[in-house]
ZATI-835229 format. One record per residue (C-alpha): residue number from 1; residue in three letters; y, x, z. Coordinates in steps of 0.5 Angstrom, whole numbers, always signed. Example, Ala and Ser with C-alpha at 12.3 -4.5 7.8 and 13.67 -1.06 7.14 Angstrom:
<rs>
R    nr   rest       v       u       w
R     1    Ala      -9     +25     +16
R     2    Ser      -2     +27     +14
</rs>
This chain:
<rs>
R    nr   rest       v       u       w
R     1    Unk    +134    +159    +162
R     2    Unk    +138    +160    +156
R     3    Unk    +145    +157    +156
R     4    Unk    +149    +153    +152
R     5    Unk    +149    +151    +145
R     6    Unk    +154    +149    +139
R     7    Unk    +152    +146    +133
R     8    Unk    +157    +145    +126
R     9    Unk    +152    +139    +124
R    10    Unk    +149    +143    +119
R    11    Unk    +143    +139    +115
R    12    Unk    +139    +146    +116
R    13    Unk    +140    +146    +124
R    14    Unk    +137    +139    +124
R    15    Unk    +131    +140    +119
R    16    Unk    +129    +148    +121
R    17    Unk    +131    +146    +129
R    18    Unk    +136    +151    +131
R    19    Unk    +142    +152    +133
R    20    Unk    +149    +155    +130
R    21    Unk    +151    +159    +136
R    22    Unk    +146    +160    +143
R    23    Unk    +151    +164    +149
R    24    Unk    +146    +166    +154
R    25    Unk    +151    +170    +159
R    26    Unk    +156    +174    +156
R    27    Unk    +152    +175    +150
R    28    Unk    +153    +171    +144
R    29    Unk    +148    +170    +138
R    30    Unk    +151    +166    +131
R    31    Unk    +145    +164    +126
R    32    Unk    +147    +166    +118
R    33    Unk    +153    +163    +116
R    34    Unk    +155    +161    +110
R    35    Unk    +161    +160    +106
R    36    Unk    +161    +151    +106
R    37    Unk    +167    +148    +110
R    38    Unk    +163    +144    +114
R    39    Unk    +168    +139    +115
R    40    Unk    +169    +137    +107
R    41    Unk    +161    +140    +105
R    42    Unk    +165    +143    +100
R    43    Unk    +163    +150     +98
R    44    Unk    +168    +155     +93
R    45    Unk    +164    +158     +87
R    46    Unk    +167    +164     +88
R    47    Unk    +164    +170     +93
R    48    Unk    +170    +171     +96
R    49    Unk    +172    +164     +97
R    50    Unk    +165    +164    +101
R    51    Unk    +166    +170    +104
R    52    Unk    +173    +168    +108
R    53    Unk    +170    +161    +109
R    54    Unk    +164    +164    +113
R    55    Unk    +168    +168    +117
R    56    Unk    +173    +162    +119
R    57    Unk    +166    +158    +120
R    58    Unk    +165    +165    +125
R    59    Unk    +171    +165    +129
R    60    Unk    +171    +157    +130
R    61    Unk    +163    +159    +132
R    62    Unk    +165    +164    +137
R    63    Unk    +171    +161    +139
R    64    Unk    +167    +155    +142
R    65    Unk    +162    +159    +145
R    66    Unk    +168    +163    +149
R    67    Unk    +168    +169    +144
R    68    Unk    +171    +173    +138
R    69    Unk    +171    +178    +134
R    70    Unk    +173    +183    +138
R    71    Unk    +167    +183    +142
R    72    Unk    +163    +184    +136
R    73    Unk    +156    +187    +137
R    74    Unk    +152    +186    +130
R    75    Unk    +154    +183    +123
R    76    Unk    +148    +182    +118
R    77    Unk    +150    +180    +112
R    78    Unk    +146    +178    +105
R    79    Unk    +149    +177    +100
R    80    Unk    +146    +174     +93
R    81    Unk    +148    +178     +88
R    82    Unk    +149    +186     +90
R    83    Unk    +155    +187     +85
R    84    Unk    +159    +182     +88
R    85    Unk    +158    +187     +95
R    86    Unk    +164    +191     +92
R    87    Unk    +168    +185     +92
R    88    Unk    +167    +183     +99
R    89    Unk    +168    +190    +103
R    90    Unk    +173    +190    +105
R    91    Unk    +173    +182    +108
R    92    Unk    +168    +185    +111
R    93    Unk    +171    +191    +114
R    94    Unk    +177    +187    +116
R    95    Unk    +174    +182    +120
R    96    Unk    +170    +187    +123
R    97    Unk    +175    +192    +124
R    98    Unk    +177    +191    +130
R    99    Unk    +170    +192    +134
R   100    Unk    +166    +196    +130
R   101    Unk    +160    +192    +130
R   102    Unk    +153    +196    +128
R   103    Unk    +153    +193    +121
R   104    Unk    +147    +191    +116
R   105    Unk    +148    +189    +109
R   106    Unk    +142    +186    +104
R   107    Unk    +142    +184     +97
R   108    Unk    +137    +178     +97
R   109    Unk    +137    +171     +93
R   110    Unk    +139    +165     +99
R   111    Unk    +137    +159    +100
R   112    Unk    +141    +154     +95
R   113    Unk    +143    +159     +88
R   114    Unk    +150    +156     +90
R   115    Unk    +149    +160     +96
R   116    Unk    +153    +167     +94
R   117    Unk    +153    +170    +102
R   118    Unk    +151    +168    +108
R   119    Unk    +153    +173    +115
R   120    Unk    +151    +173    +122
R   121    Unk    +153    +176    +128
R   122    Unk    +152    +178    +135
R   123    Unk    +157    +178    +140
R   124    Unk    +159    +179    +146
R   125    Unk    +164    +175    +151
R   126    Unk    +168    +179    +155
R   127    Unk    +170    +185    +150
R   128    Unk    +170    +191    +153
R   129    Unk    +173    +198    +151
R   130    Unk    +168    +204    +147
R   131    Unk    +163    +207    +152
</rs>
């Protein structure tokens, strides 16, 4: 049986019946995230402003989950428009520096046209070193 699960109260988890983050064991899985401050519900029109709130949104995630970004597995990253990429490499680089993730990037149009980025991650709990 898969164990925990943590929600950000998101209307999509309710109306598409998922969760944010599901932990089984030491393994943990982040559904796409986006760039809204789930506190406020408000979203910058700039992608980099989105790019850094999805990544506070994944710490926050991971750090309920008993994770961080160390132990980083996967990130995949879809990015609405391929020419904002350049602007947000190195966000995305610097987020995942220290782990080294395998690492997928898609230029594909997303949910909501407000919508710039969106990123999910697979990590693991107990960050180990490199085998």
């Amino acid at each position: 049986m898969i164990g925990e699960r943590h929600y950000s109260g998101s209307t999509y988890e309710e109306l598409c019946g998922y969760a944010r983050v599901v932990v089984d064991g030491d393994m943990v899985y982040v559904s796409g995230t986006i760039g809204m401050n789930y506190e406020t519900g408000e979203m910058s029109d700039d992608v980099v402003e989105q790019t850094k709130q999805c990544f506070r949104n994944i710490e926050e995630a991971l750090a309920k989950a008993g994770a961080s970004k160390d132990g980083l597995l996967r990130i995949r990253v879809f990015i609405a428009d391929r020419e904002d990429f350049k602007s947000v490499a190195a966000l995305i680089g610097e987020f995942c520096r220290s782990a080294r993730p395998a690492n997928t990037s898609v230029a594909s149009p997303l949910l909501e046209k407000r919508m710039k980025i969106e990123i999910e991650v697979t990590a693991r709990k107990s960050a180990g070193g490199d085998s």
